[in-house]
C-alpha positions, -999 to 999 in steps of 0.1 A, spaced: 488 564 -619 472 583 -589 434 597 -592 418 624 -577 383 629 -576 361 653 -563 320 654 -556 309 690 -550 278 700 -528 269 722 -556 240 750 -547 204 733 -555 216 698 -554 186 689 -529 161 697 -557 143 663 -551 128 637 -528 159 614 -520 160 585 -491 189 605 -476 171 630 -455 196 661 -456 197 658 -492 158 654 -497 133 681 -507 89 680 -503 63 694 -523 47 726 -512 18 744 -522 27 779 -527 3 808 -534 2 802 -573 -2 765 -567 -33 772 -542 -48 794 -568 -49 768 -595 -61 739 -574 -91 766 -563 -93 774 -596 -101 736 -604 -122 732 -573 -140 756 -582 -151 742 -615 -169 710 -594 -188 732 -569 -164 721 -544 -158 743 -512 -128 763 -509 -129 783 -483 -106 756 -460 -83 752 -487 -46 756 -474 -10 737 -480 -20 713 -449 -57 708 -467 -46 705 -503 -46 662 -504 -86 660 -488 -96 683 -514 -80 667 -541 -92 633 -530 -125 648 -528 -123 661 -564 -110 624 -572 -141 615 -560 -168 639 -576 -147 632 -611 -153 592 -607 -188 600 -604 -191 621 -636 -169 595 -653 -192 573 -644 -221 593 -654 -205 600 -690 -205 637 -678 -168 635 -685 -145 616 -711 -133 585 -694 -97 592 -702 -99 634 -690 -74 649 -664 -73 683 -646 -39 696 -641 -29 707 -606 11 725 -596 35 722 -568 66 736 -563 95 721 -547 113 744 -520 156 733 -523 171 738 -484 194 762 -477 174 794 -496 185 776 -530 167 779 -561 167 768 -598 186 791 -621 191 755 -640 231 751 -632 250 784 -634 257 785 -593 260 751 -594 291 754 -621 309 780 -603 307 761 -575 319 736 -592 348 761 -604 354 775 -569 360 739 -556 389 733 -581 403 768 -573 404 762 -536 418 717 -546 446 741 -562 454 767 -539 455 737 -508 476 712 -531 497 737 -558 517 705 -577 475 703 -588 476 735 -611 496 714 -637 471 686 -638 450 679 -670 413 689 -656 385 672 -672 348 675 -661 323 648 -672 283 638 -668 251 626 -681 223 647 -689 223 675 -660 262 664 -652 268 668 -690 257 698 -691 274 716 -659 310 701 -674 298 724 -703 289 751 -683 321 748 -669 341 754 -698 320 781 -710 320 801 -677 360 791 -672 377 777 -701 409 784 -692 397 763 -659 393 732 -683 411 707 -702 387 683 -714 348 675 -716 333 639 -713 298 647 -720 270 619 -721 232 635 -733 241 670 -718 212 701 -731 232 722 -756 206 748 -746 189 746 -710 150 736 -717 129 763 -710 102 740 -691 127 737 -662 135 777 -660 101 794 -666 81 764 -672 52 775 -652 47 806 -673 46 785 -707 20 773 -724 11 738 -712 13 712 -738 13 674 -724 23 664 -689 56 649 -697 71 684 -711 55 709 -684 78 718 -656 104 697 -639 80 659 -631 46 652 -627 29 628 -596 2 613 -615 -30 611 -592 -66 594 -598 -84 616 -624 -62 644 -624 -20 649 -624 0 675 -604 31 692 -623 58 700 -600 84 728 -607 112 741 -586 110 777 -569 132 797 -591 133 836 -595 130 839 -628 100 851 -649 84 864 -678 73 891 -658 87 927 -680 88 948 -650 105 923 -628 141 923 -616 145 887 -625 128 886 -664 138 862 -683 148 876 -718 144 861 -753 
C-alpha cells in the first residue's frame, strides 16, 4: 500500500545547537542572564564593570580560576558549584510556548496536504513521537480531534513540565531539573532556557496562571 509522510518545519524547531547551520541556535546572554553572572562575580570581588554578552567566557574563566584557588585553600567544599543562565534565542522571532504553535502548524500542514490532494480527506490520519513528538501528536488531537484518527505515542508529557515554560522563575532544585539543559563548566554550571514570553509576572500580559 502507498505511504505518505510528512515532516513539518514546525515554529521553534531550531531551539538547539545542531550541525546543520539553518537549523542551529547559540547561547546568549541576555539582561537577566548578565545580572546573575554579576551577581556571582560579585560574590569573589571580581570586576564587573566590562562585563557584556562578548565578555561573559573571560570572566567566567576567571571565576574558574579564583574558585580553584579557594578549593584549594579549603575556603570552599571541594565538590561546590555556582549556578550561572543563558538563554537560547530560536531564528525567525520564535519562542518557547512548549508546542502549541508547533501543533497547529502541524494541523495547518494537513489542512493545506488536503485541500492540494482532496482523495486525502478520507485517509485514516495518525500522528506519532517520542517524548516532545509524543506529546505534539497529543496536542494534536486535543487542539483538533476531529483532525485525528489515531495516536502512536512513545514517553510523551501528559502535562508540559513547568521547568521548560517558566523554569527560570522557579525555585532551583538540582541542575538536571532547572530549565531546558545545563553546560557543565569548571567549578560552576550554566542552565540554559529558551526565550519564551511567559511569566509569573501578575501584571504581565503573558502570566502564566495556576
Amino acid at each position: 500500500f502507498d505511504v505518505v509522510t510528512i515532516n513539518v518545519f514546525y515554529h521553534c524547531f531550531c531551539m538547539r545547537g545542531s550541525d546543520v547551520e539553518k537549523y542551529s541556535t547559540l547561547a546568549d546572554f541576555i539582561k537577566e542572564d548578565l545580572s546573575l553572572i554579576e551577581k556571582v562575580l560579585r560574590k569573589y570581588s571580581i570586576p564587573c564593570d566590562k562585563l557584556a554578552n562578548n565578555t561573559v567566557v573571560s570572566h567566567c574563566e576567571y571565576l574558574s580560576e579564583v574558585m580553584t584557588e579557594l578549593k584549594m585553600l579549603n575556603r570552599l567544599p571541594y565538590d561546590f558549584e555556582e549556578r550561572l543562565s543563558s538563554t537560547f534565542i530560536p531564528s525567525n522571532g520564535d519562542y518557547q510556548n512548549y508546542g502549541i504553535m508547533a501543533a497547529i502548524d502541524h494541523i495547518n500542514a494537513l489542512k493545506d496536504l488536503v485541500k492540494r490532494f482532496p482523495k486525502f480527506a478520507d485517509l485514516p490520519k495518525i500522528y506519532g513521537g517520542g517524548s516532545y513528538g509524543g506529546y505534539l501528536s497529543l496536542l494534536i488531537a486535543k487542539i483538533a480531534p476531529w483532525y485525528v484518527d489515531g495516536v502512536i505515542d512513545n514517553s510523551g508529557s501528559a502535562l508540559p513540565p513547568l521547568n521548560y515554560i517558566i523554569g527560570r522563575e522557579l525555585k532551583f532544585k538540582s541542575k538536571d531539573t532547572y530549565g531546558d539543559m545545563y553546560i557543565q563548566g569548571n567549578h560552576f554550571f550554566i542552565s540554559c532556557f529558551l526565550k519564551t514570553h511567559w511569566t509569573r509576572k501578575e501584571n504581565s500580559p503573558y502570566f502564566f496562571n495556576n
